[in-house]
N, C-alpha and C positions, 0 to 999 in steps of 0.2 A: 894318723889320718886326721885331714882336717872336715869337718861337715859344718855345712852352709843349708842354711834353713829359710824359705818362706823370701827370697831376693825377686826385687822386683827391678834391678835392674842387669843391663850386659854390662858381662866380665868378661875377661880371656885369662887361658892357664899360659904364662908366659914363662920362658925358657931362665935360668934352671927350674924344673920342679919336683917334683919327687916324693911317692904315695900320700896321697892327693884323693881326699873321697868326697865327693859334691853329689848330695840328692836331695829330694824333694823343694825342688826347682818351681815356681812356676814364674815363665817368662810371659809376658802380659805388652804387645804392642810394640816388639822389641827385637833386635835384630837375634835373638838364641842365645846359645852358647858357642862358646868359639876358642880354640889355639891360635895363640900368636901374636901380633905376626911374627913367622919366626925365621931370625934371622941365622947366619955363621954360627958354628958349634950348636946349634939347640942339641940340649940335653933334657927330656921328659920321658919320664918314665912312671909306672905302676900310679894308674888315674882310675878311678870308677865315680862314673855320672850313673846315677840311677833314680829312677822317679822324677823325668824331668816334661815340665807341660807347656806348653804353648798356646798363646791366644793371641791370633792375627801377627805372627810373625813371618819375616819372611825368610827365615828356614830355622831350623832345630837347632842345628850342627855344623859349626865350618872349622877348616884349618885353612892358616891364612899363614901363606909362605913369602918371604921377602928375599928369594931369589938365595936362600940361606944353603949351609950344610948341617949333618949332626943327623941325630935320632929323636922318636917318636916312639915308645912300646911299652905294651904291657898295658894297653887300654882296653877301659869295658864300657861299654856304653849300653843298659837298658833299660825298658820301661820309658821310652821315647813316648808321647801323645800330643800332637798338634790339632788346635781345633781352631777353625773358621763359621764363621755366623750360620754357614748353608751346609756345612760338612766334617764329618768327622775323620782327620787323617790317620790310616790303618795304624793300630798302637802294634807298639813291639821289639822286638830288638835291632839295633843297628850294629850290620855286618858290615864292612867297606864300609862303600857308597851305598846299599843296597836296607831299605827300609824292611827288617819280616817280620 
């Protein structure tokens, strides 16, 4: 497992890659964290983001597909926190698409 500490900028986990741990994140003005783009055969597997924060991004999380085939699994994604000047975005774990 690789760990990444204290990055202030965007990265993407790009295809091959394989158990793969990224935490204590924080993204600062900056597009997130991201897969991709992922093209023919992506092969990703056993990822864990955990303790990842955000300030004035405009999103957390994307996977970014180029019309590709292959797999994605065996991802964890928790401890998500996005925060804006006026609000604090609900912290917690990312299911899907779905922020709890």
């Amino acid at each position: 497992m690789y760990r990444a500490v204290f990055l202030d900028v965007t990265d993407s986990i790009q295809s091959p890659a394989h158990n793969i741990l990224i935490e204590d994140i924080y993204c600062n003005w900056s597009g997130g964290c991201a897969f991709g783009s992922l093209g023919a055969n992506t092969d990703i597997s056993d990822v864990t983001y955990r303790n990842v924060y955000t300030w004035y991004s405009n999103q957390m999380m994307m996977f970014k597909s180029n019309g590709g085939s292959g797999t994605v699994s065996n991802v964890l994604m928790e401890n998500f926190i996005g925060m804006t000047p006026r609000k604090l975005i609900k912290p917690g774990n990312v299911q899907g698409d779905v922020l709890t």
